[in-house]
N, CA and C of each residue as an Amber inpcrd file, in Angstrom:
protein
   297
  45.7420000  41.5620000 -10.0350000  46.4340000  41.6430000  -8.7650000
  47.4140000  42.8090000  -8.8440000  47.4900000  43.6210000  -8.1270000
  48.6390000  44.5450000  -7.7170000  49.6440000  44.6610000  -7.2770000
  50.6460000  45.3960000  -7.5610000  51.9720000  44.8620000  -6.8130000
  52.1960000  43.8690000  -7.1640000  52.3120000  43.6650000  -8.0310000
  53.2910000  42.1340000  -8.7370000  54.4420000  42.8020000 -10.2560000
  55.4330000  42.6740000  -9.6780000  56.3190000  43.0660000 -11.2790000
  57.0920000  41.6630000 -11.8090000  56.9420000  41.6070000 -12.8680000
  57.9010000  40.7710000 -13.5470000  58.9870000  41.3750000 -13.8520000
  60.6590000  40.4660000 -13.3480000  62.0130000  40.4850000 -13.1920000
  62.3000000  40.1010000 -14.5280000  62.2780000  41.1840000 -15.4140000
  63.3030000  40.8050000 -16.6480000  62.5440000  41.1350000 -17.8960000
  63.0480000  40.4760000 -19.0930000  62.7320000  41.1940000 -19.9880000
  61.3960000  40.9440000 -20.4400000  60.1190000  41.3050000 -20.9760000
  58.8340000  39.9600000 -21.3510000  58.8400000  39.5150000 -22.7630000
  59.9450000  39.2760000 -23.1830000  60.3370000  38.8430000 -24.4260000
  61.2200000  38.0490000 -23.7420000  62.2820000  38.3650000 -23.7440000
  63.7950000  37.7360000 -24.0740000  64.5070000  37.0190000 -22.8610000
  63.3580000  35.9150000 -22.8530000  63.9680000  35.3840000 -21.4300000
  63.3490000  33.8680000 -21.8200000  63.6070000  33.2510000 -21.2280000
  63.7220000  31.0380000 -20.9960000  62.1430000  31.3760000 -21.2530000
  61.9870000  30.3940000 -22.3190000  60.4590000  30.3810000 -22.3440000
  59.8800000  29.3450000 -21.3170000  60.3190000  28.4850000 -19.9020000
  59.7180000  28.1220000 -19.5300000  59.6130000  28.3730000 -18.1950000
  60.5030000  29.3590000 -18.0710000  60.6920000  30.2200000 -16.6210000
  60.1170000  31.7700000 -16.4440000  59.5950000  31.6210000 -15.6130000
  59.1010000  33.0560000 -15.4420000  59.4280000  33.6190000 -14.0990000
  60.1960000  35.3030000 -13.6150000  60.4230000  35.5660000 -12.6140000
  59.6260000  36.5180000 -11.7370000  58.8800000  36.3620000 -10.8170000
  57.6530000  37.4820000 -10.5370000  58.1680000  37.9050000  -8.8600000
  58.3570000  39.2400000  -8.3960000  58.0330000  39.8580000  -7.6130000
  56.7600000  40.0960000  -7.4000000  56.6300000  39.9850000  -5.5520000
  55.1380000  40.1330000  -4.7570000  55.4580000  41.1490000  -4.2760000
  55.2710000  42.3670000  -3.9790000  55.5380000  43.3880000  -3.1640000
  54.5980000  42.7630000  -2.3030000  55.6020000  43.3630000  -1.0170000
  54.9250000  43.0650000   0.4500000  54.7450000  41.6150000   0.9120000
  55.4110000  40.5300000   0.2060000  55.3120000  39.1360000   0.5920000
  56.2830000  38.2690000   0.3870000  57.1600000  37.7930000   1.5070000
  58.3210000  37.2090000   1.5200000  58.6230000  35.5350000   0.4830000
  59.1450000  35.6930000  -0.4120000  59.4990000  34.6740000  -1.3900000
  58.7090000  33.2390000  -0.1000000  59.8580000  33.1230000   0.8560000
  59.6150000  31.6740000   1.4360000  58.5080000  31.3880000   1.9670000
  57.9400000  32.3550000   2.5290000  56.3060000  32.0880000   3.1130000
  55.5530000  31.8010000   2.1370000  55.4110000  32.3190000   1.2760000
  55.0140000  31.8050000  -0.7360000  54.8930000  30.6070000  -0.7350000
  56.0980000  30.2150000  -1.0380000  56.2790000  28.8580000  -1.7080000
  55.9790000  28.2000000  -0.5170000  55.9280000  28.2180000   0.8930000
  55.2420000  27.2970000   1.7370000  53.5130000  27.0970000   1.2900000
  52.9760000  28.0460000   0.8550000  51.5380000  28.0450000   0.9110000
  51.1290000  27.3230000  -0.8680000  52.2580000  27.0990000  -1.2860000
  51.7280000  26.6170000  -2.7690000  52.3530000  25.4070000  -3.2400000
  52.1650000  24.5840000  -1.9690000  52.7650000  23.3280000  -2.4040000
  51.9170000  22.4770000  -3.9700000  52.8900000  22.2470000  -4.8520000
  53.1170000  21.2390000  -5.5650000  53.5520000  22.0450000  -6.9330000
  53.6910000  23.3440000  -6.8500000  54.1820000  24.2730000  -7.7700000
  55.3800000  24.5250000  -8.2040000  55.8850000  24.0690000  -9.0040000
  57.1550000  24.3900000  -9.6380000  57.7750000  25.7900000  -9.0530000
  58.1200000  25.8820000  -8.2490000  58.9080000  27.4370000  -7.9640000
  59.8600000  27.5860000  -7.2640000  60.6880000  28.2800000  -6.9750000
  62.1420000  28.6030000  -6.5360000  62.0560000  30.2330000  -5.3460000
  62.6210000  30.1260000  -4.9230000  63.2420000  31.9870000  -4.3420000
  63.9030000  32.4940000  -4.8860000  63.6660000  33.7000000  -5.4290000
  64.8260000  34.6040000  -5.6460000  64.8380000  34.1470000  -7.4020000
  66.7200000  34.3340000  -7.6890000  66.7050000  34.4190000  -9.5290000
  67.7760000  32.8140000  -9.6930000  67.9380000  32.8360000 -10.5200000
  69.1650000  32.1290000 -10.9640000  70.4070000  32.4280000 -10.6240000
  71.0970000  31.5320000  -9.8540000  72.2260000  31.6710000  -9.7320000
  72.2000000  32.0870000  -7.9570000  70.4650000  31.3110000  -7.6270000
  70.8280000  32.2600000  -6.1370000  70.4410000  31.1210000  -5.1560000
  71.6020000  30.9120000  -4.9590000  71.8210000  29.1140000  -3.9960000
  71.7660000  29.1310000  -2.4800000  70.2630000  29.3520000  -1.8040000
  69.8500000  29.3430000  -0.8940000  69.9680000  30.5760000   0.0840000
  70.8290000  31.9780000  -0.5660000  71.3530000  32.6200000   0.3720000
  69.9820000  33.4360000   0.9980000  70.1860000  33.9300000   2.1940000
  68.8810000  34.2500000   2.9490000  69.0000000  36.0270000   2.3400000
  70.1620000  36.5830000   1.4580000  70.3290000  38.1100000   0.9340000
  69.2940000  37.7760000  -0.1370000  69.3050000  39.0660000  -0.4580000
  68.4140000  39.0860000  -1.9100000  69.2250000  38.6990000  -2.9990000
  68.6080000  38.0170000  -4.2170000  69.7370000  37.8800000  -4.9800000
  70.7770000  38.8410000  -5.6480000  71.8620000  38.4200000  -6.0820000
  72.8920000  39.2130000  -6.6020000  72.5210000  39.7490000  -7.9100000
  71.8010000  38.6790000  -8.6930000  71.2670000  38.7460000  -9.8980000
  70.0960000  39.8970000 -10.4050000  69.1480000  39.8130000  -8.7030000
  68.1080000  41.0720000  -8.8690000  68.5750000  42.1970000  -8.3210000
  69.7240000  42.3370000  -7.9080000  70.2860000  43.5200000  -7.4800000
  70.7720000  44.0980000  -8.2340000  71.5700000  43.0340000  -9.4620000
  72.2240000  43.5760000 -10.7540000  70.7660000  44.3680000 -11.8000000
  70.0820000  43.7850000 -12.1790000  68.5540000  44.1090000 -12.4680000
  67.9980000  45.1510000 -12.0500000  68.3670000  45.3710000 -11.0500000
  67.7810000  47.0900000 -10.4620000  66.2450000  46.3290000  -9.7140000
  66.3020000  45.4780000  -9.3110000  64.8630000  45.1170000  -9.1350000
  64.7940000  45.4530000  -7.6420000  63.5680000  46.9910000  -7.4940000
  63.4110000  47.3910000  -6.3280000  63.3810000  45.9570000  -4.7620000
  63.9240000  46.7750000  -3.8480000  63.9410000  45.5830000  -2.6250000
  62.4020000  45.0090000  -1.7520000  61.3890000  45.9960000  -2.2950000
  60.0690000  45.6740000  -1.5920000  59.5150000  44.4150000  -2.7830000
  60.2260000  44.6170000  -3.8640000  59.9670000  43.3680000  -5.2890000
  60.6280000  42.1540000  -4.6530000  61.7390000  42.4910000  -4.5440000
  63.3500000  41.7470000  -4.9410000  63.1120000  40.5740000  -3.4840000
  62.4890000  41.3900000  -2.2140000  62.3340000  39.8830000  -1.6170000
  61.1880000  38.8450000  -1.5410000  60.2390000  39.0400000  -2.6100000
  59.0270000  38.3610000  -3.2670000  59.0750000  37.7330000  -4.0400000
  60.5950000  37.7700000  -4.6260000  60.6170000  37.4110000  -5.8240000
  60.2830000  35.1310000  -5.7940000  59.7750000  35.3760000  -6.9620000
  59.7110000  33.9970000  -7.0050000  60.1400000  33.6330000  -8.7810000
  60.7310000  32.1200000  -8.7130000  61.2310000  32.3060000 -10.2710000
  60.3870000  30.5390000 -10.1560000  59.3440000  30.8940000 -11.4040000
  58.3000000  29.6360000 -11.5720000  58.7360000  29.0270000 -13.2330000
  59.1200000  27.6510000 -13.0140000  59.0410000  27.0050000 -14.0120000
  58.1740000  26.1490000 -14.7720000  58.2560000  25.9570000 -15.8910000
  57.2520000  24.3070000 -16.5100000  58.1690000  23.8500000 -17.1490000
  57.4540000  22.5120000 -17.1910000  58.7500000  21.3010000 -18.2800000
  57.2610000  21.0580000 -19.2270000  58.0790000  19.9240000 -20.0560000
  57.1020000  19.6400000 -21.0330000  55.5670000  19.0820000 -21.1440000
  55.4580000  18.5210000 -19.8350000  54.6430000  17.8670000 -19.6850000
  53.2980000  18.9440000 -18.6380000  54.2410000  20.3360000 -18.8370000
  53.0450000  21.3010000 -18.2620000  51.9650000  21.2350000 -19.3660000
  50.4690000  21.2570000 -18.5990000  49.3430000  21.8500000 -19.6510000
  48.8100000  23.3550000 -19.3210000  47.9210000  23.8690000 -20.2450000
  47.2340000  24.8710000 -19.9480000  46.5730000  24.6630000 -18.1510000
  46.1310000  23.7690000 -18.4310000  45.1670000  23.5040000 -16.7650000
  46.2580000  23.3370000 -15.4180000  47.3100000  22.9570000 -15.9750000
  48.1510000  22.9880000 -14.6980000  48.7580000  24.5520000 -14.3420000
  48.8980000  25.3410000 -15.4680000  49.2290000  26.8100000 -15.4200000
  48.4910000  27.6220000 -14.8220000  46.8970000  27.3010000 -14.8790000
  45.5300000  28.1080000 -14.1640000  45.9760000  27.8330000 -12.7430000
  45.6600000  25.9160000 -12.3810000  46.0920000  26.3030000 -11.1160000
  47.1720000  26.4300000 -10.4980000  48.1500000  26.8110000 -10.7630000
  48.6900000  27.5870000  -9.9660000  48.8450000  28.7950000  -9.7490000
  48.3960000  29.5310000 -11.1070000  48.5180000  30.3390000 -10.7710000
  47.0050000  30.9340000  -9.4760000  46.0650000  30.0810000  -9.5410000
  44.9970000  30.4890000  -8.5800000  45.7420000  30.3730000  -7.5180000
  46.3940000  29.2520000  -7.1570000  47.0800000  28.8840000  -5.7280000
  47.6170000  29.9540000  -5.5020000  48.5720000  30.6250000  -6.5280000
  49.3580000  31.7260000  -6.3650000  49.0310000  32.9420000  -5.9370000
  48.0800000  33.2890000  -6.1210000  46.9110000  34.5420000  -6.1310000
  46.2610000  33.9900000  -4.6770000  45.9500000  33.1910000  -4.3050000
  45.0960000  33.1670000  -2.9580000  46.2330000  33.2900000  -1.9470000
  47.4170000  32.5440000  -1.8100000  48.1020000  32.0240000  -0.8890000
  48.7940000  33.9000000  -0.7260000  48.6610000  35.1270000  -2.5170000
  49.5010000  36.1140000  -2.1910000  48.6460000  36.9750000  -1.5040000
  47.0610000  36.6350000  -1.6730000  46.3010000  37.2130000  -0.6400000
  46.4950000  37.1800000   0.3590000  46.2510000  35.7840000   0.7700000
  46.5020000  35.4760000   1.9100000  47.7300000  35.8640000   2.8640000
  48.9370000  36.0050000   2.4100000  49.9620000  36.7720000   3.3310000
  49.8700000  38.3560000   3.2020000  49.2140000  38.6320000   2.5620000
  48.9300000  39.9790000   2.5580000  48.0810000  40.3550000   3.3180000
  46.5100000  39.8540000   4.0220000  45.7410000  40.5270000   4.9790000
  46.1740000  40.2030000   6.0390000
């Protein structure tokens, strides 16, 4: 998929969080289309505000990224098979606001 950057370091970050920019696809329309997926808007520390976060602004994380951003978690009881699908969900639903 294209146009997708990961927010942060790919080492040195929460091993069960991951932060991904969609270029060209608004965080909240996202997470409407991928219900039952662990995911959030925006970064940490960013408590509903409709701005981009403060956190990806500090980050330098371009603004066509920065309002795509989505920050996806697992707990322990994630498996490999629950990681596929979402991420398929993730990939159709980023199609999908994209055509």
């Amino acid at each position: 998929m294209t146009g997708v950057k990961l927010n942060g370091h790919p080492v040195k970050r929460l091993p069960n969080t991951l932060n991904v920019g969609f270029r060209g696809v608004e965080a909240n329309a996202l997470l409407s289309l991928i219900d039952g997926v662990a995911a959030s808007p925006g970064a940490a520390c960013h408590s509903g505000e409709t701005r981009v976060s403060r956190v990806l602004e500090a980050m330098r994380v371009p603004m066509e990224y920065a309002m795509g951003a989505v920050r996806f978690s697992t707990g322990r009881e994630t498996s490999a098979d629950d990681v596929d699908r979402a991420a398929e969900l993730v990939v159709t639903a980023v199609n999908q606001l994209r055509s």
